[in-house]
C-alpha positions as CSV (number, residue, x, y, z in Angstrom):
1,X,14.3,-35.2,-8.4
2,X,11.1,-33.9,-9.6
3,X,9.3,-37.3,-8.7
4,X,9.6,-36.1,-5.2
5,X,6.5,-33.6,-6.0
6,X,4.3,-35.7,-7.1
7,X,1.3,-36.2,-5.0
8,X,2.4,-34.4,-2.0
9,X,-0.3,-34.5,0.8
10,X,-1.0,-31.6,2.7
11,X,0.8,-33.0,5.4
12,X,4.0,-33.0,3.6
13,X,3.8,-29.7,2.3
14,X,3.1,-28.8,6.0
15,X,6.4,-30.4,6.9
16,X,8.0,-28.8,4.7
17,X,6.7,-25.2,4.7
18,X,7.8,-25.6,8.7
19,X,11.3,-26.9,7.4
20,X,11.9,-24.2,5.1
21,X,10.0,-21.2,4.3
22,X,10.5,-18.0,6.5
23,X,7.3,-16.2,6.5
24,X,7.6,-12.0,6.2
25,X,6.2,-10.4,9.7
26,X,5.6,-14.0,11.4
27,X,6.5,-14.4,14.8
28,X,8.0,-17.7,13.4
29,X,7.3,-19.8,16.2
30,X,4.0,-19.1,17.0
31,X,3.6,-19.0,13.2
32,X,4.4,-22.5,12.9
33,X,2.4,-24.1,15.8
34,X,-1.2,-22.4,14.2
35,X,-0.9,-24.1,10.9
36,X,-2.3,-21.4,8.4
37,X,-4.1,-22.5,5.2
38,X,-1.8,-23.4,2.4
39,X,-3.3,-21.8,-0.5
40,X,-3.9,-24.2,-4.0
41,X,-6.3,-21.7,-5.8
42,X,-8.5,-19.5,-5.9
43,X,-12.0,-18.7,-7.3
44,X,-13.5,-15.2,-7.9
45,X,-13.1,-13.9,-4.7
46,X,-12.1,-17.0,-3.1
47,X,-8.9,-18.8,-2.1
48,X,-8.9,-22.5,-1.5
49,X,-6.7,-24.3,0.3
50,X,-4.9,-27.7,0.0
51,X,-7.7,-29.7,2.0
52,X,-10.5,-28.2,0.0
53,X,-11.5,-25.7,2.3
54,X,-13.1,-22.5,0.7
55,X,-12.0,-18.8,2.5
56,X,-13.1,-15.4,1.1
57,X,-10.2,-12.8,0.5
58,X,-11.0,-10.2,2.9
59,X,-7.9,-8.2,2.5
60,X,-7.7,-8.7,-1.3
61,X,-4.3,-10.4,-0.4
62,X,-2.3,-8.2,1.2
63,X,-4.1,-5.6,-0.7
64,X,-3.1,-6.1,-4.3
65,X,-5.9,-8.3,-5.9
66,X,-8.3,-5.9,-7.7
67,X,-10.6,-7.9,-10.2
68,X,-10.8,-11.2,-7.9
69,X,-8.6,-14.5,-8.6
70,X,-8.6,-16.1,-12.1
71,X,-10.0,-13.7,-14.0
72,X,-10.3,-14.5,-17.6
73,X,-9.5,-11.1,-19.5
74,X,-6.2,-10.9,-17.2
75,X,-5.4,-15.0,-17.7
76,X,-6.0,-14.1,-21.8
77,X,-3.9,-11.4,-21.4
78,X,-0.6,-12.9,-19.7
79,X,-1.1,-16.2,-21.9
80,X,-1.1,-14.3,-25.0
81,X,2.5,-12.5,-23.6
82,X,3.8,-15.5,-22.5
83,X,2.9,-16.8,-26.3
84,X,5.4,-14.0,-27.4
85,X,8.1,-13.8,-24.4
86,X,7.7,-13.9,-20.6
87,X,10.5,-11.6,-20.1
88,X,13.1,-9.2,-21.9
89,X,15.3,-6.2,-20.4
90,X,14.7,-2.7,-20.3
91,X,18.4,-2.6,-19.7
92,X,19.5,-1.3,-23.5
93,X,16.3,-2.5,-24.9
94,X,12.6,-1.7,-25.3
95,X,9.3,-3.8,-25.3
96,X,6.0,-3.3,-26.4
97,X,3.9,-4.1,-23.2
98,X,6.0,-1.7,-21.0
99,X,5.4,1.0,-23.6
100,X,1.9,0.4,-23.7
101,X,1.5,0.4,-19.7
102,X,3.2,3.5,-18.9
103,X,1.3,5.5,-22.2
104,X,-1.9,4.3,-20.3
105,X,-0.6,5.4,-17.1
106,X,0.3,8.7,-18.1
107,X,-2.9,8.9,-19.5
108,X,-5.0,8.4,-15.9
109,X,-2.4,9.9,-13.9
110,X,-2.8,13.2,-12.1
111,X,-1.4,16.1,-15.0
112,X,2.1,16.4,-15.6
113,X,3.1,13.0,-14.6
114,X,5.1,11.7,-18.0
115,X,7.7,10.0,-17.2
116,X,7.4,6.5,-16.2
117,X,10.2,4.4,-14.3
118,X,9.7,0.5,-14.0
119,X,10.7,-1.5,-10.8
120,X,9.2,-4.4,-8.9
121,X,7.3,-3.9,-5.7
122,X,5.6,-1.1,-3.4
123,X,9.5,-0.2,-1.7
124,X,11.6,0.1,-5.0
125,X,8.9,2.5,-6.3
126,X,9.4,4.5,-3.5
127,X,13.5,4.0,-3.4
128,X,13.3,5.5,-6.8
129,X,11.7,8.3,-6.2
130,X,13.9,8.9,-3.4
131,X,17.2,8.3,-5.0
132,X,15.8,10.5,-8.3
133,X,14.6,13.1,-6.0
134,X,18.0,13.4,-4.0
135,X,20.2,13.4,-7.6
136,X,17.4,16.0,-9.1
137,X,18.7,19.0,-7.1
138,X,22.5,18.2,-7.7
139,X,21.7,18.5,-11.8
140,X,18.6,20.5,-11.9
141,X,19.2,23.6,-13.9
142,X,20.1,26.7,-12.3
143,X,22.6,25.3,-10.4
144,X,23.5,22.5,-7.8
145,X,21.6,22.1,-4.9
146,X,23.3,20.1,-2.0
147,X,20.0,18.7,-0.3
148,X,20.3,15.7,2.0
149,X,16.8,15.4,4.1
150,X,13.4,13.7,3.3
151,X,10.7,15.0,5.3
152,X,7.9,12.5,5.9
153,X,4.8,12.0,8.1
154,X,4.9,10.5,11.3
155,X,3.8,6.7,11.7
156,X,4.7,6.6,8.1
157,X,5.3,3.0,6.4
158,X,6.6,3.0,2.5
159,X,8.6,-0.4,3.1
160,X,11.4,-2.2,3.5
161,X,14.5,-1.2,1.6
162,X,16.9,0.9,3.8
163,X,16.0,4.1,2.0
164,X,12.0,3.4,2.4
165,X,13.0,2.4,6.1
166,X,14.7,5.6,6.6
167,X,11.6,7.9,5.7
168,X,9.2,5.3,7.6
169,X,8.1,6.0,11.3
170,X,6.9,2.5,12.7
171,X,8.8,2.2,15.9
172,X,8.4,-1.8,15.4
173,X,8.9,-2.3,11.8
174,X,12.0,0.2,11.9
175,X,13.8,0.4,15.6
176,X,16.2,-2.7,15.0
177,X,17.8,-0.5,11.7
178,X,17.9,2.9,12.9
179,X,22.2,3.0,12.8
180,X,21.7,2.2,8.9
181,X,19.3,4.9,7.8
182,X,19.7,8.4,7.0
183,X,18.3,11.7,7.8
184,X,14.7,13.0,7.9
185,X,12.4,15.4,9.4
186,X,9.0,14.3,10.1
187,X,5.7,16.3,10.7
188,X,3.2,14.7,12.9
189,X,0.5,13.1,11.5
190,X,-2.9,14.6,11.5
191,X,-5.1,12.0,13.1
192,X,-6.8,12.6,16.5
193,X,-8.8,9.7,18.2
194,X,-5.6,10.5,21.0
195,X,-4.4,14.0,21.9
196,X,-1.6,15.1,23.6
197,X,-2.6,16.9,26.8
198,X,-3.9,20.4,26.4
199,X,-5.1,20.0,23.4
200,X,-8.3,19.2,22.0
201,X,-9.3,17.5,18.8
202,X,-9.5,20.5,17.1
203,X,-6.4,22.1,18.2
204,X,-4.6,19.0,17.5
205,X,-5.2,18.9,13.9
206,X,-4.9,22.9,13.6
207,X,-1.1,22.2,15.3
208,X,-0.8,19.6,12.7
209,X,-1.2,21.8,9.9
210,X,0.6,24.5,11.4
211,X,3.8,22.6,12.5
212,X,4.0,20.7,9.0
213,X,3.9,24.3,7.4
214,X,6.5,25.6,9.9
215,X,8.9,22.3,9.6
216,X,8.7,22.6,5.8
217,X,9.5,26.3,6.0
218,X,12.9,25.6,8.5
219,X,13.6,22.7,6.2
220,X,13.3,24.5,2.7
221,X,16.9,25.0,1.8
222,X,17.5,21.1,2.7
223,X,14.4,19.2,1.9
224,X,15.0,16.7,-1.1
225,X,11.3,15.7,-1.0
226,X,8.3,15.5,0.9
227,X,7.1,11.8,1.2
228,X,3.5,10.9,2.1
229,X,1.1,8.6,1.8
230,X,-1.9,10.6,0.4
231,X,-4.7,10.6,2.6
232,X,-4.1,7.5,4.5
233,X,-1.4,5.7,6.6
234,X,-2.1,2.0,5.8
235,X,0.2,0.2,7.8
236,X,-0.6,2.8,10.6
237,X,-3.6,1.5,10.4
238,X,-5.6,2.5,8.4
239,X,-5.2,6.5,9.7
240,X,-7.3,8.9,7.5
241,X,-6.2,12.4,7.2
242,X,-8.6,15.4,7.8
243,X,-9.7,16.7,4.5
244,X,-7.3,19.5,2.8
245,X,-3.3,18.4,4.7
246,X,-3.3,16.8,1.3
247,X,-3.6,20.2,-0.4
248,X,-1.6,22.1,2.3
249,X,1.3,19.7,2.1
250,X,1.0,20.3,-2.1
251,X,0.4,24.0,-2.0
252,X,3.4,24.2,0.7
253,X,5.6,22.1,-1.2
254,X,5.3,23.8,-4.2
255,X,6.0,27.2,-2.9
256,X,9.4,26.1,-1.4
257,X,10.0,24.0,-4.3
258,X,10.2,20.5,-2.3
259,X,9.6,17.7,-5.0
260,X,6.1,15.8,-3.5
261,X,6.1,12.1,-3.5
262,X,2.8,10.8,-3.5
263,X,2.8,7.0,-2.1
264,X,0.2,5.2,-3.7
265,X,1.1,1.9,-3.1
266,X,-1.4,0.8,-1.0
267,X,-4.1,3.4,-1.8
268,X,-4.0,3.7,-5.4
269,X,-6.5,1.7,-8.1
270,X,-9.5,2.2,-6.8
271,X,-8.9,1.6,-3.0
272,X,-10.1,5.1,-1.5
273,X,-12.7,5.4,-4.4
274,X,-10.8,7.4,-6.3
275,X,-8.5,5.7,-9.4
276,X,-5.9,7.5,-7.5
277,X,-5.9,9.2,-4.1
278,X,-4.4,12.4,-5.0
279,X,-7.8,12.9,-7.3
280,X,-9.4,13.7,-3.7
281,X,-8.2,17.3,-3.5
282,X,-6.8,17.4,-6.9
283,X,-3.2,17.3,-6.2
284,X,-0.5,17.3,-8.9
285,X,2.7,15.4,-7.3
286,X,6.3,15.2,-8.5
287,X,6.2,11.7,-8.1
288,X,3.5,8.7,-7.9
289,X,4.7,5.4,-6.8
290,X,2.3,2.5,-7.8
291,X,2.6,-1.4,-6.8
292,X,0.3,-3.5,-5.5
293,X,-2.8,-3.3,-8.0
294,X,-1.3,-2.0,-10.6
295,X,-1.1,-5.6,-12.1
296,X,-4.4,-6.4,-11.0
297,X,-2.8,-8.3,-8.3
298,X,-1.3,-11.0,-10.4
299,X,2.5,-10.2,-11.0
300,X,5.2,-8.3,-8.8
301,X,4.9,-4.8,-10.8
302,X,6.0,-1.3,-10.0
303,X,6.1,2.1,-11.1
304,X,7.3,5.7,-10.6
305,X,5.7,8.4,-12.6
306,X,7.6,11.7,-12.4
307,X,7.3,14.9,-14.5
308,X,9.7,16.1,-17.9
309,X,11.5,18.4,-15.4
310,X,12.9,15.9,-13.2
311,X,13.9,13.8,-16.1
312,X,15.3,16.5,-18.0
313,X,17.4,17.0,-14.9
314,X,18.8,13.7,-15.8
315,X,19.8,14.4,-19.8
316,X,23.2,15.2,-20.8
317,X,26.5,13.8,-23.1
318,X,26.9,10.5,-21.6
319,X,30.3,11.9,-20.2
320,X,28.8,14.0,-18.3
321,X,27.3,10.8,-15.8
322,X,23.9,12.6,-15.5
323,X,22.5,9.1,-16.0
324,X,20.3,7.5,-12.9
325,X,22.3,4.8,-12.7
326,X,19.3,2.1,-11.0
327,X,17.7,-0.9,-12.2
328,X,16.1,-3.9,-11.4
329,X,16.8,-7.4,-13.3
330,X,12.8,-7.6,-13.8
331,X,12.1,-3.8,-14.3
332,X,8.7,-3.7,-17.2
333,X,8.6,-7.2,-17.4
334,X,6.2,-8.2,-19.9
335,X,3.7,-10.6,-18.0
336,X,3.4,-8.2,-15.1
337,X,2.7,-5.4,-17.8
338,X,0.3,-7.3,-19.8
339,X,-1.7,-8.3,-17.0
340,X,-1.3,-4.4,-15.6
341,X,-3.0,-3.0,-18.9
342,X,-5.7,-5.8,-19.2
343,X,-6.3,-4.4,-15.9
344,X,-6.8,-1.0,-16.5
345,X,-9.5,-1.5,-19.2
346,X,-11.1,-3.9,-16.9
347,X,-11.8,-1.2,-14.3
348,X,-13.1,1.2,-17.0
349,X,-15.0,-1.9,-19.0
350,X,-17.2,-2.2,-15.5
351,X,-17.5,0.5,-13.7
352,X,-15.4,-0.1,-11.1
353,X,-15.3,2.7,-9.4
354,X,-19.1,2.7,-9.1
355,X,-19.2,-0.8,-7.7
356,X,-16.2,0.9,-4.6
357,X,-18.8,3.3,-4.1
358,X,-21.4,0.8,-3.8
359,X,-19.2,-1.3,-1.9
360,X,-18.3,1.4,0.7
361,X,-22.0,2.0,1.4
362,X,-22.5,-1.0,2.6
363,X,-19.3,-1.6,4.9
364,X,-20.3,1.9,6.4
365,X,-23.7,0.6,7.0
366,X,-22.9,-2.9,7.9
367,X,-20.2,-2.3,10.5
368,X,-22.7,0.8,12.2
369,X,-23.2,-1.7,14.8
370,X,-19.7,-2.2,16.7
371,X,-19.8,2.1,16.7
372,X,-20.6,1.6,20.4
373,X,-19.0,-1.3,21.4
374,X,-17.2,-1.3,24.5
375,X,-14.1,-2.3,22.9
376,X,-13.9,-0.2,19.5
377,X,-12.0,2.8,19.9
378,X,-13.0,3.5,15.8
379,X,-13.5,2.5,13.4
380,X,-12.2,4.2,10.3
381,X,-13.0,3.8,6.6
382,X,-12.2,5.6,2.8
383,X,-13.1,3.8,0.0
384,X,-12.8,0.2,1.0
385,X,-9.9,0.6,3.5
386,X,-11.2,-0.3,6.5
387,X,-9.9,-0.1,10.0
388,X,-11.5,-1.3,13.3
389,X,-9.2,-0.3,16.1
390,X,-9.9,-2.7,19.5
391,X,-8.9,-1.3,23.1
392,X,-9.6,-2.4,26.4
393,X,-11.7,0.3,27.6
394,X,-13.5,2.7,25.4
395,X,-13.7,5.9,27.6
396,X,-10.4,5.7,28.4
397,X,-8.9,4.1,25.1
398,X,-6.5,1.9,27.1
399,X,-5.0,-0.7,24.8
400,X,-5.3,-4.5,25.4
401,X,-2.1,-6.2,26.6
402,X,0.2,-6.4,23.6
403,X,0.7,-10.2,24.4
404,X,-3.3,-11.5,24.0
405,X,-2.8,-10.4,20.5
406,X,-6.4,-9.4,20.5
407,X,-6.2,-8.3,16.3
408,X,-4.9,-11.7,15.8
409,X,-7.1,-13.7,17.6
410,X,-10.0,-12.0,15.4
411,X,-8.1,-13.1,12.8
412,X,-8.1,-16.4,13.7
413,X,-11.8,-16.7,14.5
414,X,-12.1,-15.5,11.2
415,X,-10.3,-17.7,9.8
416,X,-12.4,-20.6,11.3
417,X,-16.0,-19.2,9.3
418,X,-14.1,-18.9,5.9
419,X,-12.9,-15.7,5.9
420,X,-9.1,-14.4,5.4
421,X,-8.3,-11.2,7.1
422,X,-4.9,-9.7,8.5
423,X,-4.7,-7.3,11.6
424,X,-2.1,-4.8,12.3
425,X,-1.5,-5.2,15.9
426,X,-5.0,-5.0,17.5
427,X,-6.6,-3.1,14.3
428,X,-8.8,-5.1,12.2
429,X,-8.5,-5.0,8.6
430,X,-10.9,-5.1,6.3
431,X,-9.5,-4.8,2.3
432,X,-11.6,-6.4,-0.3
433,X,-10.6,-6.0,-3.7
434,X,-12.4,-3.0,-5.1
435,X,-14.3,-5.6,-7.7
436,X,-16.2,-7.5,-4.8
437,X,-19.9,-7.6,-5.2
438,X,-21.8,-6.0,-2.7
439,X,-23.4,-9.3,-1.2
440,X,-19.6,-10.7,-0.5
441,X,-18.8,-7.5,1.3
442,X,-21.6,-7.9,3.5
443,X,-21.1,-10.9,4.0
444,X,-17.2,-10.1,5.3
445,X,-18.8,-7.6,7.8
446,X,-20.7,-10.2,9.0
447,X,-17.8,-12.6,10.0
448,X,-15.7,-10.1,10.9
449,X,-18.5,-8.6,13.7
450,X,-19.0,-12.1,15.1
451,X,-15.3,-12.7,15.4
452,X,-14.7,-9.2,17.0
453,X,-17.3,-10.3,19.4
454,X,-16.3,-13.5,20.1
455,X,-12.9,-12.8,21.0
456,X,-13.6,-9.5,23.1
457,X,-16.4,-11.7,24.8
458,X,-13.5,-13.5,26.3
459,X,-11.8,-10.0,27.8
């Protein structure tokens, strides 16, 4: 049996990839006919693929990778683990690199934040803090509390699971599951490139503010929690919040007593050059989901911090089934933890936040030059979360033809000068790992400008 792996040519593994691996948000058919790179390694900030070819990781991939690919402290780390045990339960028993991990979480963590609950990717941290925040007000103390909404933000993504579906607002992502999800109330969200009629920028963002305070006021007796991605929407694309709805929403939140769950999945570590994107207005959540780097990018890993009085909500004689009563097979595994806290001193070892800083510099200065291109709407950045929205026509912001796949074919000319990037529907991407020298992020803006005007060249 295993005989059959050795020496497989890239043609093979072609075959077989096309024979039996279904690919997450592929249009499988076209997917198939464009042969993408099959990954063998990587290299710093490199991958390499199975015919030797050499791309740089423009969207730290899939926006996890922090410190760049084989990276020795993180490799020491996991080996040394592995030495001891690759994996144990948290189900009925404890182990020392998940104790470690959340203590050192706690410890960077916005205040109050104690309590840390183990899980394995971006949507169970969220589903946790759902299902905690819903069972929170039926054994919080002073009484029952029969709440069963979520509000959330409009064009919100926080993944997949049925419960993350329900408090998402992706039309695409979402439509074909709306008879399976429950309840939820969202506020629109504060971004205003387009207006409705009648208003202008301005008064859009001022009705923004003022219908999210009104909807949490209406929703007060039944709002379980408020859900958001803290200041911004990254499978929106890349949509950046005005500053101070990140406040409002807290300061609102907190005088209805809503729970606030801060989503920081995609925007936490680093990636809005802040450790975590709360820090930006200094707002103290109920709960902070963590995935993607919290590992470094190495090792499915997730996290929801809450506070001692949601978790004292949950304490009680066991015969009184106060118990949250979730859990994953893989919850604190010890690789993925190991690698999480060699991680954590490797951001405070160099500077890391510096080099962001650095980093978002130059994007800002290096992209200045599609500003007035006839085909970017805008192009919107925090930290090193960059997106480059293409339309049709400028003045009017009419979008391409959903069928050209405009965002893809950049991605695709990309692709062809060494560089991996991922669009969300005609919105370039640009994501490098918060550890990328300065010289590799310019050179990313480079490719990515020529591709962007290669392909609308063609329109």
């Amino acid at each position: 049996m295993t005989s059959e792996f050795h020496y497989v040519t890239g043609e093979t593994l072609r075959q077989w990839d096309n024979d039996h691996v279904w690919h997450p948000f592929a249009p499988m058919s076209a997917f198939r006919q464009e042969a993408p790179p099959i990954i063998v390694s990587g290299q710093g900030f490199d991958l390499l693929d199975v015919d030797g070819r050499r791309y740089l990781d423009g969207i730290s991939s899939l926006w996890c990778n922090v410190h760049g690919h084989a990276v020795s402290e993180i490799d020491r780390a996991v080996r040394d683990q592995l030495s001891e045990i690759a994996h144990t339960t948290l189900l009925g028993l404890c182990s020392e690199p998940s104790i470690k991990l959340a203590r050192a979480l706690v410890k960077r963590a916005p205040a109050g934040l104690n309590r840390v609950f183990y899980s394995d990717s971006g949507a169970t941290s969220v589903e946790v803090a759902l299902k905690m925040a819903y069972q929170y007000h039926r054994q919080k103390s002073g009484g029952p509390d029969q709440r069963d909404i979520f509000l959330t933000v409009g064009n919100a993504y926080h993944g997949d699971t049925l419960g993350t579906v329900s408090v998402g607002g992706i039309d695409l992502f979402h439509r074909s599951y709306r008879h399976l999800l429950f309840q939820t109330v969202s506020v629109p969200s504060p971004v205003a490139l387009r207006v409705p009629q009648g208003h202008s920028r301005e008064s859009w963002l001022q009705f923004c503010f003022d219908e999210t305070a009104r909807l949490i006021r209406d929703y007060s007796d039944r709002a379980a929690g408020f859900v958001i991605e803290p200041i911004v929407q990254g499978a929106a694309g890349i949509l950046i919040h005005p500053p101070g709805f990140l406040k409002h929403v807290r300061q609102l939140t907190r005088e209805y007593q809503i729970p606030l769950i801060a989503d920081e999945v995609a925007v936490g570590f680093g990636r809005t050059g802040k450790l975590f994107a709360c820090e930006h207005e200094s707002a103290e959540p109920d709960f902070l989901c963590l995935a993607k780097g919290i590992s470094g990018g190495y090792l499915p890993l997730a996290a929801t911090l809450t506070t001692d009085e949601i978790y004292n909500a949950f304490l009680g004689d066991p015969a009184e089934c106060r118990t949250f009563f979730h859990g994953h097979t893989y919850t604190g595994n010890p690789l993925g933890c190991a690698a999480g806290l060699a991680s954590l001193e490797l951001f405070e070892r160099n500077n890391l936040l510096e080099n962001i800083a650095a980093c978002g510099d130059v994007l800002e200065a290096e992209l200045a030059t599609l500003n007035d291109h006839d085909h970017v709407a805008e192009i919107r950045r925090k930290g090193m979360m960059v997106g480059i929205e293409l339309v049709r026509d400028r003045e009017t912001l009419t979008p391409f033809d959903a069928s050209l796949r405009i965002g893809h074919q950049v991605t695709l000319a990309a692709r062809r000068r060494g560089v991996i990037i991922r669009p969300l529907g005609d919105v370039v991407v640009l994501m490098p790992a918060p550890a990328m020298p300065t010289d590799l992020v310019s050179t990313l803006c480079s490719v990515v400008r020529e591709s962007i005007l290669e392909v609308t060249s063609r329109q």
